[in-house]
C-alpha positions in Angstrom: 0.0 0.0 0.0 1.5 3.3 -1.1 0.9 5.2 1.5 2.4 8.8 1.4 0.0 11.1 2.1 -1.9 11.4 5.9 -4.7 10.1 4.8 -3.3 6.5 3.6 -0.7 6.2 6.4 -3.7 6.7 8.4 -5.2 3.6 6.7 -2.0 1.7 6.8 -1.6 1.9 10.5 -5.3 1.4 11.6 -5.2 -2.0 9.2 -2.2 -2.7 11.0 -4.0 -2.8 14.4 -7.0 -4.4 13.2 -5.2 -7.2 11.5 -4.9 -9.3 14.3 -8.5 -9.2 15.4 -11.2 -11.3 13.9 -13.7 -8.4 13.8 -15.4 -7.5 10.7 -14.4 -4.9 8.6 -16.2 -2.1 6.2 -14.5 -0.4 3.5 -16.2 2.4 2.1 -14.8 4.2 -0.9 -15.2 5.1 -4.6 -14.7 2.7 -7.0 -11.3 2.3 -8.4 -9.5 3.6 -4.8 -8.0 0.4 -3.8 -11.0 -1.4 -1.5 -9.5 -4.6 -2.1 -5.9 -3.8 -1.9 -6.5 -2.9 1.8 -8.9 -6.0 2.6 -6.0 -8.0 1.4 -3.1 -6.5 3.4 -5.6 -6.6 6.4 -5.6 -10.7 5.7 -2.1 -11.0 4.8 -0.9 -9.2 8.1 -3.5 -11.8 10.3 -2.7 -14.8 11.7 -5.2 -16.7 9.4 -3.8 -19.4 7.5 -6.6 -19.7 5.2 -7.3 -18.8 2.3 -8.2 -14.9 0.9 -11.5 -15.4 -1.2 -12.6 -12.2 -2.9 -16.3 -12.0 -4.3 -18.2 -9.8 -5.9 -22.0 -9.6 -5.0 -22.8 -7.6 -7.8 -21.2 -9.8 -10.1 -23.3 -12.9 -9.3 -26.5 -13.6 -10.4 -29.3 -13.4 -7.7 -30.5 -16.6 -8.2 -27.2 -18.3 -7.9 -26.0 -16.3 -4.9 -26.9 -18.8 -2.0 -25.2 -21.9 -3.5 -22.1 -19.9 -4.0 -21.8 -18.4 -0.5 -23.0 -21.7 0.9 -22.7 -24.6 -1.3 -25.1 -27.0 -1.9 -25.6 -31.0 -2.0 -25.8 -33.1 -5.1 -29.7 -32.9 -6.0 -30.6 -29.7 -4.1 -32.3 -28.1 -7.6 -32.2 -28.7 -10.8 -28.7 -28.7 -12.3 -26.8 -29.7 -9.2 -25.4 -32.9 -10.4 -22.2 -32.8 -7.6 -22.3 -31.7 -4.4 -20.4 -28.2 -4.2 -18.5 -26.4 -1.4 -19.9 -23.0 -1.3 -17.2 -19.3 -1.1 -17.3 -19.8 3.4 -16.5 -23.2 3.7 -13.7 -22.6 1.4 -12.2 -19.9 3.3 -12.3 -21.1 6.3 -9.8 -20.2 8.6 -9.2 -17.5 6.3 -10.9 -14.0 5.1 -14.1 -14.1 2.5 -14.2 -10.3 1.3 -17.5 -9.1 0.2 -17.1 -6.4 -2.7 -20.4 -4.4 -3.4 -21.8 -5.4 -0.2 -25.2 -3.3 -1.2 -26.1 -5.4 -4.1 -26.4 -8.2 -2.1 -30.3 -9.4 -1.9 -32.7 -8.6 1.2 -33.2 -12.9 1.5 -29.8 -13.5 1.2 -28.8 -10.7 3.7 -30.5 -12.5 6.5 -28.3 -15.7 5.9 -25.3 -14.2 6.0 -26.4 -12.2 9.1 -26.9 -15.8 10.9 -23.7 -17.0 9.3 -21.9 -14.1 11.3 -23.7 -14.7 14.5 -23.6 -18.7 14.6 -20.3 -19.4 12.5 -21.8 -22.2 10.8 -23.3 -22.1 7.2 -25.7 -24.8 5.9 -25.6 -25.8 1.8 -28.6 -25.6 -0.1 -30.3 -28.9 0.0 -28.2 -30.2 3.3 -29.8 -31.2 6.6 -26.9 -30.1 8.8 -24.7 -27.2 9.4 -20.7 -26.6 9.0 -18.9 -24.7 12.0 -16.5 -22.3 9.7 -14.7 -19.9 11.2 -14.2 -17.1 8.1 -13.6 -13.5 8.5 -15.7 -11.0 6.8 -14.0 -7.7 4.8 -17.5 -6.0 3.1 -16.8 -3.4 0.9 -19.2 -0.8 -0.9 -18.7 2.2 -3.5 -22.3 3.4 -1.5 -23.5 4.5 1.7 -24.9 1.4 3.8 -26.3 3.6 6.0 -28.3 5.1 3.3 -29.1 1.5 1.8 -30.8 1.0 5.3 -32.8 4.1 5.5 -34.0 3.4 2.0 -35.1 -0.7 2.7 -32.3 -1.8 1.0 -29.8 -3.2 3.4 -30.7 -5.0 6.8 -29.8 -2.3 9.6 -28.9 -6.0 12.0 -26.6 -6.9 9.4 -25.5 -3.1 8.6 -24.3 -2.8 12.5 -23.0 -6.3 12.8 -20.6 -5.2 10.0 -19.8 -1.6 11.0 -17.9 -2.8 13.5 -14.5 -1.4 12.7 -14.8 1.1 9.1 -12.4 2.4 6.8 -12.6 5.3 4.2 -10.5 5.0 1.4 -10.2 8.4 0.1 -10.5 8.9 -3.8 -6.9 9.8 -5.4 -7.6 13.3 -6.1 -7.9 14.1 -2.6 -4.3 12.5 -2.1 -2.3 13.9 -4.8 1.4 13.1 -2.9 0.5 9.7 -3.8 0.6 9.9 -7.3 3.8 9.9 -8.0 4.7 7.2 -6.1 1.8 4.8 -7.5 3.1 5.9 -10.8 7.3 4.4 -10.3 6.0 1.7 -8.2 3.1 0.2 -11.1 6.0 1.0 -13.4 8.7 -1.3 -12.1 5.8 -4.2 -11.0 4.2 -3.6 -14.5 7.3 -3.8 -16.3 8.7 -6.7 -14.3 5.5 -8.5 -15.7 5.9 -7.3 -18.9 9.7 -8.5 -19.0 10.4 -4.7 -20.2 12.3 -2.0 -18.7 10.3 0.7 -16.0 9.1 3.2 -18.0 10.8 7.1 -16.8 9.1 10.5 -16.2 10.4 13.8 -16.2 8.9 16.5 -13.8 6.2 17.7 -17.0 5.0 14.4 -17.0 5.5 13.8 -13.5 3.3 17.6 -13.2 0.9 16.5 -15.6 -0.7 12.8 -13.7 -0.5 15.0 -10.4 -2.9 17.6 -12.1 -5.2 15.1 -13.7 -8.0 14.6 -11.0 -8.4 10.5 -12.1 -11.8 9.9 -11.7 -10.9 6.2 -12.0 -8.6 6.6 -9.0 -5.7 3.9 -8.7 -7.2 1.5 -11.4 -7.1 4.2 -13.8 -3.9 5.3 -12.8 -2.2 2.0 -13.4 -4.2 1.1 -16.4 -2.3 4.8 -17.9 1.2 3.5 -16.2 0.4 -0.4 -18.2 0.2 1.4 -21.3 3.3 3.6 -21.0 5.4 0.5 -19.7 4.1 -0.9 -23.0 5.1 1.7 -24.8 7.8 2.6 -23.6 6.6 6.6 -22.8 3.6 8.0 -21.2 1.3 8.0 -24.1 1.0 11.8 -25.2 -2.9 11.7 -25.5 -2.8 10.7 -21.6 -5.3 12.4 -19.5 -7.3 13.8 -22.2 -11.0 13.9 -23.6 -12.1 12.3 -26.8 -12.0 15.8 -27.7 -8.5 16.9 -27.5 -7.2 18.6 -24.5 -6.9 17.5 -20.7 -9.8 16.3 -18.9 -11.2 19.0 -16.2 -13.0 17.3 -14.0 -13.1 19.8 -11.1 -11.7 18.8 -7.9 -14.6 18.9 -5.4 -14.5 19.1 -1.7 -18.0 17.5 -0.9 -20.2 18.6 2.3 -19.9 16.0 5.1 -23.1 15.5 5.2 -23.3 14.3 2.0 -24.1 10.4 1.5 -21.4 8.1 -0.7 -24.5 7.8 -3.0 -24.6 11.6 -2.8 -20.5 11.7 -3.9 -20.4 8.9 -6.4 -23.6 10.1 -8.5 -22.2 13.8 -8.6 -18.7 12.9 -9.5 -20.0 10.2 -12.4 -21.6 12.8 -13.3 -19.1 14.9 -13.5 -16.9 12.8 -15.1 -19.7 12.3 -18.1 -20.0 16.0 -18.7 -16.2 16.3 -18.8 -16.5 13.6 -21.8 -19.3 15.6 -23.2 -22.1 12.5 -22.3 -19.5 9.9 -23.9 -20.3 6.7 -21.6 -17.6 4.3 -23.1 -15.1 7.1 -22.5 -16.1 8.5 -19.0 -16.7 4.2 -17.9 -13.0 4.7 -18.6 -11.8 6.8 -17.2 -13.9 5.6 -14.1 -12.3 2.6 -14.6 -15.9 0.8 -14.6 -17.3 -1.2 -17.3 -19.6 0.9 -19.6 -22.3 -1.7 -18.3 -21.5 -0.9 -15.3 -21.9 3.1 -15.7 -25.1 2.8 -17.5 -26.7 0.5 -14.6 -25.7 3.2 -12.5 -27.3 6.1 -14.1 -30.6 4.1 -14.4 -30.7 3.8 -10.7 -30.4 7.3 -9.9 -32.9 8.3 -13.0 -35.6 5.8 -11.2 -34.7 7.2 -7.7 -34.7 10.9 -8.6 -36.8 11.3 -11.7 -36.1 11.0 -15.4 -35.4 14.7 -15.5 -32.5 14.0 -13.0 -29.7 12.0 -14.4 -29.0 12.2 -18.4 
């Protein structure tokens, strides 16, 4: 973890102290800030000797959810030829991490709360519980709290996982880390790439601090990938479709604001500074276009059509 600025030693030490508990953990952050990244040193610094099992609950499909948290016995529905060990029993003694915690259905919200609070899981289709004992990192790119308010999210499950939080701040709020990021995904990149580290002089060096990466770190090393590949920053870096460098103005939000609040102004943002290009802005967000467009019909059915191009 680079960790430069206040904000990330800050992070750094408090995952230090936390690693050696068997708490749960929230990590609350825009998308593309390194959510993950933490969760993992978190586990790597523990004494657990299991295994680190990253999922992502937006990425599953609701129906199949249960059986791959849980398992599920040969015969348990239609399809289920073997009998399957679900995402807990396979981490056990070890850390599941539990990306885009708010997508995760009401139904299957309740199981996992009881999965917390009895450390046992039962497949789909099985007669008998497992004892497991699994660590859970939950992450989310929205306000939980919010989620609750709204009937979204569980408020048991929302306080039996806000027991220790993080906040991973978005890059442009930490631009002393930048150039760091920047040599250190150059020598790992080009270590993976068999090449030589890509250099940059101070103008370049001036230019990624300047750029407000509304992708945060996964658009920062996508850039560094492709300069490592070609040997040079790529002269078109940190620009708009259009031609000139992306201004995507650096906004100190209220505090009061929500993370739904944040992330829906900023994508926003970020799509009026690519003139409503969605592939282009999904980009630079470092989000699938799918992704971006899901997102925007959730806020157009929340706040009105009018509300969200």
């Amino acid at each position: 973890i680079v960790a430069r600025s206040p904000a990330m030693r800050e992070v750094l030490e408090m995952a230090v102290r936390v690693a050696q508990s068997s708490a749960t953990v929230l990590i609350e952050g825009e998308t593309g800030v390194g959510k993950e990244i933490v969760a993992q040193a978190i586990h790597a610094m523990s004494r657990r000797k299991g295994e680190f099992v990253p999922v992502n609950c937006g990425a599953i499909a609701p129906d199949l959810l249960e059986s791959e948290f849980f398992g599920h016995v040969r015969g348990a529905y239609t399809g289920a030829h073997e009998s399957r060990r679900g995402l807990f029993l396979h981490a056990d003694r070890g850390t599941v991490f539990l990306d885009e915690i708010t997508e995760m259905p009401l139904e299957l919200q309740a199981k996992l709360l009881r999965t917390l609070e009895d450390r046992s899981v039962r497949p789909v289709g099985a007669d008998r519980e497992h004892r497991v004992d699994v660590r859970v990192i939950a992450a989310t790119n929205r306000s939980v709290a919010e989620a609750v308010e709204q009937g979204r999210f569980r408020g048991d499950l929302y306080y039996r996982l806000n027991v220790l939080t993080f906040r991973i701040p978005p890059l442009r709020e930490r631009p002393e880390d930048i150039v760091e990021l920047a040599q250190h995904f150059s020598e790992a990149l080009a270590a993976v790439h068999g090449v030589t580290p890509v250099p940059f002089d101070a103008a370049e060096l001036e230019r990624l601090q300047r750029y407000p990466w509304p992708g945060n770190v996964r658009e920062l090393r996508n850039v560094i990938e492709r300069a490592v590949l070609l040997g040079r920053l790529p002269s078109q870096c940190c620009e708009s479709p259009q031609g000139g460098e992306v201004q995507v103005e650096r906004t100190g939000y209220p505090t009061d604001w929500s993370m739904d609040a944040v992330e829906r102004d900023h994508m926003l943002r970020v799509l009026a500074a690519h003139h409503g290009n969605k592939s282009a802005a999904a980009r630079s967000l470092g989000i699938s276009r799918k992704t971006l467009e899901r997102k925007l019909v959730h806020w157009r059915g929340r706040d009105g059509a009018q509300a969200v191009a």
